[in-house]
N, C-alpha and C positions, 0 to 999 in steps of 0.2 A: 185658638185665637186669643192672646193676652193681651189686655185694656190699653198695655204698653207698644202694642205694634203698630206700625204704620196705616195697614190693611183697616184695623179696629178703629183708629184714630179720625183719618181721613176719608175711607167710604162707608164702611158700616154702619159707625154711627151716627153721621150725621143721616143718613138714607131711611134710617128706622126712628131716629130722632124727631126728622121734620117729618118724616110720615103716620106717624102716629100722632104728632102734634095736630095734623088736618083732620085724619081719620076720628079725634077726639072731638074734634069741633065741628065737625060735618053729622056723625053717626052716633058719638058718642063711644065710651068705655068695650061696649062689644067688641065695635069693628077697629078698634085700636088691640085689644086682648088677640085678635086672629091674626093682626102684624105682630105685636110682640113674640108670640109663640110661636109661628114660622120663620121669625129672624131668631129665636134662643135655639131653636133644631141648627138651625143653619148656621148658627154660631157655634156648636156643639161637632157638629159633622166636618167644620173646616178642618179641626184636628183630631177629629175619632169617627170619619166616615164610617167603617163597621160599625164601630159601638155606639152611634146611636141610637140603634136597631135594643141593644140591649137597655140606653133610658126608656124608649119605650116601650118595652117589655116591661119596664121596671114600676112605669106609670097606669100601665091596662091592668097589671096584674093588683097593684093598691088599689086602685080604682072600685076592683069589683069585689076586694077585698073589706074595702068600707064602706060597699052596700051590702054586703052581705052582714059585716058585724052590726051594721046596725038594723038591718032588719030580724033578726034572727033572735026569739026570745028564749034558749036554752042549749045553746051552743054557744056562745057569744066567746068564750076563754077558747076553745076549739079552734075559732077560726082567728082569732087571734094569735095562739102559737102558732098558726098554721101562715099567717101572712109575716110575721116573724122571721119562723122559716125561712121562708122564701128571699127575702132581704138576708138574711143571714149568709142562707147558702151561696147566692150572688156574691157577697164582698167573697167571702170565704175562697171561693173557688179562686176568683180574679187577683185577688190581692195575695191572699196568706197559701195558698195550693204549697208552692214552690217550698214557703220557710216550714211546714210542716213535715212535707216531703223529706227536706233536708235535713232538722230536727230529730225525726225517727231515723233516718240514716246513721247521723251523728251516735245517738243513743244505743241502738243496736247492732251497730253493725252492720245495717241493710244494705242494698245498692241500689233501693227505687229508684227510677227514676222518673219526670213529668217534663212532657214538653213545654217549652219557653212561653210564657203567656204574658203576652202585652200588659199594663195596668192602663183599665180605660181613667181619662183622665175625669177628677173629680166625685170617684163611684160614692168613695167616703161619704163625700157632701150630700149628695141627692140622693142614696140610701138610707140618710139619716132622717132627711125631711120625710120621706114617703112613710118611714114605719114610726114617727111620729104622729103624720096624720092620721095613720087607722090605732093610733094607739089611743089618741083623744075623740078620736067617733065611738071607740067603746068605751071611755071613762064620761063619756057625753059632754064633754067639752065645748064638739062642734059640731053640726051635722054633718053626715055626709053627703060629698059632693056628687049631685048627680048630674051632672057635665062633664065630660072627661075633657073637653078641653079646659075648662076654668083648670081642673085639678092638674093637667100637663103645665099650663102655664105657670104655675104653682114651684110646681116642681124644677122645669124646668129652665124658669125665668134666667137670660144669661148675666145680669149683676152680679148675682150670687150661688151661680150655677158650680162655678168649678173649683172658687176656693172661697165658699162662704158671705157673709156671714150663714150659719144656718137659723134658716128662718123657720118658726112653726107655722103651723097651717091659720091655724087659731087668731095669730097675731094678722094674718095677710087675709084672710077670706073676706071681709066685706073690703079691704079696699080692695078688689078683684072686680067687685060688679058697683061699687061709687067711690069712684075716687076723682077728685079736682086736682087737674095742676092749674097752680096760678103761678106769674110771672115771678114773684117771690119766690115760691118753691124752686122756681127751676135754677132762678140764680144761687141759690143757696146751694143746690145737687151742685152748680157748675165750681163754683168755690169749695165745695168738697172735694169733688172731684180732681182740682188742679191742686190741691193741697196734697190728696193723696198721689199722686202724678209724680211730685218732686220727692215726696218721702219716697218713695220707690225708683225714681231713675234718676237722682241727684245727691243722695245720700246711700239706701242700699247696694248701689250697684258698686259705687266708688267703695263701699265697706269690702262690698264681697271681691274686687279684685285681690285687697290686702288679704281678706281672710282666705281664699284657695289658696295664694301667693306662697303664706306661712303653714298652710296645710298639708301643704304638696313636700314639703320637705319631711328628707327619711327621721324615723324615728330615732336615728343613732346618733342624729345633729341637732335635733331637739334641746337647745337649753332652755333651762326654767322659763326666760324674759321671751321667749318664743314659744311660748306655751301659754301665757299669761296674757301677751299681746294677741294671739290669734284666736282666743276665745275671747278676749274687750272687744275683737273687729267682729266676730261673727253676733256677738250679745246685741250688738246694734244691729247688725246688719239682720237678723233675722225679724226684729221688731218693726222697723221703719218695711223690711220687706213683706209682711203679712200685715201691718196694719194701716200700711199705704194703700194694698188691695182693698182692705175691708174697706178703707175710706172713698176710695172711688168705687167699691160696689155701693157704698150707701149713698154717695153723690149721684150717681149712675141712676140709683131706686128714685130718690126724689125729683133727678128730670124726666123721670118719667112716669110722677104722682105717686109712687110710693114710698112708705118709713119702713124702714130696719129702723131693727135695736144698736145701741153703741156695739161693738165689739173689743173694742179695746179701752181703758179710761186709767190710760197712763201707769202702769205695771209696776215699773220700774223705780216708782217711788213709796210703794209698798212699803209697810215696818213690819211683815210678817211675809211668812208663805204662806198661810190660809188667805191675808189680802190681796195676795200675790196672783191667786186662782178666782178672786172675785174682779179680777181686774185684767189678764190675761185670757185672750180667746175666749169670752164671754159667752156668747152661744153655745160653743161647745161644753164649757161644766155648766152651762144650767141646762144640757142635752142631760148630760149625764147625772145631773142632781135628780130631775122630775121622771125621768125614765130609766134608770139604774139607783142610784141613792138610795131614795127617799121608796119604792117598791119591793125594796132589799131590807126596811125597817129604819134608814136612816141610823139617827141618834136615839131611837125612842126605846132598845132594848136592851139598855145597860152598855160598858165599856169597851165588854170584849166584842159581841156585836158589831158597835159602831167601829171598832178598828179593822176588824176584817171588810166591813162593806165597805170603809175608804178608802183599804188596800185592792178590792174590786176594782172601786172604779178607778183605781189608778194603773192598775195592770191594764183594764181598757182603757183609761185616758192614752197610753204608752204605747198601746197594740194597734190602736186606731191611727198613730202618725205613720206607723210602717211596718212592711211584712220584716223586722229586723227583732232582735232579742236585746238589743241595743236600746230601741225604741221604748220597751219591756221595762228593761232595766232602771231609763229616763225615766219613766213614770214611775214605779214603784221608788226611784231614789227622791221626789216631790210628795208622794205617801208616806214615806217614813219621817218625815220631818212637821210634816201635818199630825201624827199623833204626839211627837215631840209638842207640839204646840198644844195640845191637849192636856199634856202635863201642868207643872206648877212652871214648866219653861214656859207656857205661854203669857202666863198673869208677871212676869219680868218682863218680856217683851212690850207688855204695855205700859209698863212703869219705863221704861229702857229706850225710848223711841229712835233717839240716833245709833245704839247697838243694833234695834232691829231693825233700821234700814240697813247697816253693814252687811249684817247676820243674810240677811235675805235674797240681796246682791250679790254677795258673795255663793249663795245656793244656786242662784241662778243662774251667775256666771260658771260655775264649776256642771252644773247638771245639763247646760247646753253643749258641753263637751259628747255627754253620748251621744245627744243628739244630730253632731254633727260629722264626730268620727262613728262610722257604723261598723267599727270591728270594737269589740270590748276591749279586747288585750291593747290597740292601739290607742284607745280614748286613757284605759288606765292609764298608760304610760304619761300622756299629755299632764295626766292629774295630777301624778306624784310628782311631778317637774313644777306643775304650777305652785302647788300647796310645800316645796321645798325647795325655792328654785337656789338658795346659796349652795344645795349640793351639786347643782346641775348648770355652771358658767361657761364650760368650753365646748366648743364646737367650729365647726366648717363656716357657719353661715352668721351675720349679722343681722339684728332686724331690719334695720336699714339699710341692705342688699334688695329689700321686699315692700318697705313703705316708704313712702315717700312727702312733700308738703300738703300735696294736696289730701291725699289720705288722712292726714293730723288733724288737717283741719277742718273735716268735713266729720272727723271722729269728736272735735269737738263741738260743732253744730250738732250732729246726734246729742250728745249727751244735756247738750243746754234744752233741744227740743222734748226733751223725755218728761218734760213734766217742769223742768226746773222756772222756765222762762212763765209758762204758764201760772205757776205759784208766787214767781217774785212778783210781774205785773200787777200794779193797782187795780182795782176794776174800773173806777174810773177809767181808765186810761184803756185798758183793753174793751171798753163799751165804744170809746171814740174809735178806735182804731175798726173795728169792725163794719164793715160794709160804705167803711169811708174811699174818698177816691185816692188817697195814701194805697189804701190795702189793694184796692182794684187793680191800681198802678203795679204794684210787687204781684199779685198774683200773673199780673200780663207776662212781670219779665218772667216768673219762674217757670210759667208753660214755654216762653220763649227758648229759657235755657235748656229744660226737659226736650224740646222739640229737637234741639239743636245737637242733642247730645245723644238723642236719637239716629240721628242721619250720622252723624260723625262716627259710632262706635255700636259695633253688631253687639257687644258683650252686653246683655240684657237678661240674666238667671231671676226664676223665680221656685223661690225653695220650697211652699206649699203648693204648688202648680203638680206634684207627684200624690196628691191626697184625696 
C-alpha cells in the first residue's frame, strides 16, 4: 500500500488516524501502540501477504536476540555475529540469491540455476532497523526491549516501514511508551505530509513520465541532447520522488506523536560530494557511518585505511540499492570521488564554491545514470553521449517527440524547489509565510491538485518502493 493510493488516503488512514487519536485519549499510549501495530502488519500484508510472515520472523528472531546480548556476560560478540547472521542471511537470500547465482555463472561458466524469488517489499529497510537495534543493546546504548510488541511496533511502524526514513531504536524507544500529540504537532505532520504529497504526485510523477519516455528509446538513436535531458528528468524526478516519501513518512510520524530525523536537507545544493552524502538519504550514511565506518576504524588509522573502508561502505552503500552490479558500480563511482576529496582537490573546492557546486551536480547527474539504466554497457553508452554530445547529433528521434510544456515546467519548479527558493527567501518573509492562512490556502489547493491527479491518471511509480 503506498501513502499515494487512494485505499491509503481515504480509509486507512483516516480509520487508524481517528482511532488512535481516541485510543490516546481514552487509554492512553499502550492502547493506541496495539492499533498502531495491527494497522502497520496490515498495512504491510496488503502488499506482501506471505512476507509478513517473514517481518515477523524478522522481529521474534531480534527480539530474543537482544535479550540474550544483553543478558549474556561472555558471549556477547557470539551472539552478536550470530543475530548479524541472521539479518544478513534474510536480505541475502531474498534480495541478492539471484545476482550471485548469476554472477558465478557469468564468471565460470556454470549453469546454476535458482528459482524466481519475489523481493519482499522494504526487507532493506526493516533489516536495517532490527540489526541496529541488537547492535546498540550490546554497545549499551539502549536497553533491551523486553516487550515484543513495543519492539514489533518499532520495527514495523508503517511511516517508515517500506521506504524509510530508517530509524534507530535508540532515537524512538521512549517516544514508544511517552509521547504527546498536541494539536500543533498534528498540524505540522498534516503540512508535511501534503508537502510531501505534491513533491511526489505533482512533480515526480510528471518528471518520471519524461524520464521513461527518453529512456525507452534504443541506444542506437541516443543523441547526446537525449542523454543529457533524460538523466536532468530523472536527477529530479528521483529526489522529489524519495524525498517526498521521506516527507510524508515524517508528517505521517508526527500525526501520530512521533519525530524522525530529517532525511533529506536539500542535496543538490551541495559544493562537494562528501556534502553531498551528508545531505542525501541521511539515515542511511549515518546507518552506515556508526555501523560500518567508524567499526572498520574510520579515519583513525592513517590514509590507506581510511580509503579502503570508504570504498567498503560505498560498495555497500551501492549493493544495498539493488541486487544489480550497476548498483555496485554507482556506489563505488561516489567513493572514488570522495577520496578525490581527500586530496588537496578538496581544500580548492572550498576556496572554489561555484566550481564545486558545478563539479558536484555534475557527479550526480552523470552517477544517477547507473542508477537508473541497470545494464552497464547501456548506462556507459548514455555517458559517453552525455559527457560528448557534439559527437552524437543525429538520430531518429527529437527531444520533443517526448517532452512536452508541461514537463518544462514542472522541470523548472523542481529545480527552483531544490533548495534555490529556500536560500533566496528572506527569513523574514519565510517566518510570515509559514503557518499563515496564505500557506494553508496553497497547501489546500495542492492536496486538491495531488487528489485530482490521482483519479485522473493511474501512472503513479515509486522508484525506492523496490528497497
Amino acid at each position: 500500500m503506498l501513502f499515494s493510493s487512494v485505499i491509503f488516503l481515504w480509509i486507512f488512514l483516516p480509520v487508524v488516524f481517528i482511532g488512535s487519536f481516541i485510543l490516546d485519549r481514552i487509554a492512553g499510549n499502550k492502547a493506541a501502540n496495539v492499533l498502531l501495530l495491527v494497522a502497520s502488519i496490515f498495512f504491510y500484508a496488503w502488499g506482501e501477504p506471505v512476507y509478513v510472515l517473514l517481518m515477523l520472523f524478522s522481529i521474534a528472531a531480534n527480539f530474543i536476540f537482544g535479550i540474550i546480548v544483553a543478558k549474556s556476560t561472555g558471549h556477547k560478540k557470539i551472539w552478536l555475529f550470530a543475530s548479524v547472521l541472521v539479518n544478513l542471511a534474510l536480505i541475502m537470500y531474498f534480495k541478492y540469491a539471484a545476482m550471485l547465482v548469476g554472477t558465478v555463472n557469468t564468471l565460470f561458466g556454470a549453469s546454476f540455476t535458482i528459482r524466481e524469488i519475489a523481493l519482499p517489499i522494504g526487507i532493506s529497510f526493516f533489516t536495517f532497523q532490527a540489526m541496529s537495534y541488537v547492535i546498540d543493546v550490546y554497545r549499551g546504548e539502549c536497553e533491551a526491549q523486553k516487550n515484543v510488541f513495543k519492539l514489533a511496533l518499532y520495527i514495523s511502524f508503517f511511516p517508515q516501514l517500506i521506504a524509510g526514513p530508517i530509524v534507530k531504536y535508540k532515537d524512538i524507544a521512549e517516544q514508544i511508551d511517552n509521547r504527546k500529540r498536541t494539536s500543533t504537532q498534528t498540524a505540522l505532520g498534516i503540512r508535511r505530509f501534503v508537502y510531501g504529497f505534491a513533491k511526489k504526485i505533482l512533480i515526480a510523477n510528471t518528471l518520471a513520465e519524461a524520464a521513461d519516455a527518453l529512456y525507452q528509446i534504443g541506444v542506437d538513436n541516443i543523441t547526446g541532447v537525449i542523454s543529457i535531458t533524460a538523466a536532468l528528468f530523472y536527477t529530479f524526478q528521483i529526489y522529489y520522488d524519495f524525498s517526498g516519501y521521506s516527507d510524508m513518512a515524517i508528517g505521517l510520524g508526527k500525526m501520530f506523536g512521533f519525530e524522525f530525523k530529517e532525511n533529506f536537507l536539500y542535496p543538490y545544493t551541495s559544493l562537494s560530494v562528501r556534502e553531498f552524502w551528508r545531505r542525501w538519504h541521511v539515515s542511511l550514511g549515518s546507518w552506515f557511518r556508526d555501523y560500518v565506518y567508524i567499526p572498520l576504524g574510520g579515519s583513525r588509522r592513517g590514509i590507506r585505511r581510511t580509503c579502503i573502508n570508504l570504498l567498503i561502505v560505498f560498495f555497500l552503500t551501492g549493493l544495498w540499492h539493488g541486487a544489480s552490479w550497476s548498483f555496485v558500480l554507482w556506489g563505488l563511482f561516489h567513493g572514488t570521488f570522495l577520496l578525490m576529496e581527500r586530496t588537496p582537490f578538496g581544500k580548492f573546492l572550498d576556496k572554489h564554491k561555484a566550481f564545486g557546486w558545478v563539479y558536484t551536480c555534475l557527479v550526480a547527474h552523470v552517477g544517477w545514470v547507473f542508477f537508473r539504466v541497470e545494464d552497464i554497457k547501456t548506462a556507459v553508452i548514455h555517458i559517453i553521449r552525455m559527457l560528448l554530445p557534439w559527437r552524437y547529433t543525429t538520430g531518429r528521434y527529437s527531444v520533443w517527440e517526448f517532452v512536452n510544456n508541461r514537463m518544462v515546467f514542472t522541470l523548472v519548479i523542481a529545480v527552483l524547489g531544490m533548495g534555490v527558493i529556500q536560500r533566496l527567501v528572506p527569513e523574514k518573509l519565510a517566518k510570515k509565510w509559514k503557518y499563515s492562512a496564505v500557506e494553508i490556502a496553497f497547501c489546500t489547493v495542492l492536496l486538491v491538485l495531488c487528489i485530482s491527479s490521482l483519479a485522473a491518471n493511474t501512472y503513479n511509480p515509486f522508484i525506492y518502493f523496490r528497497f
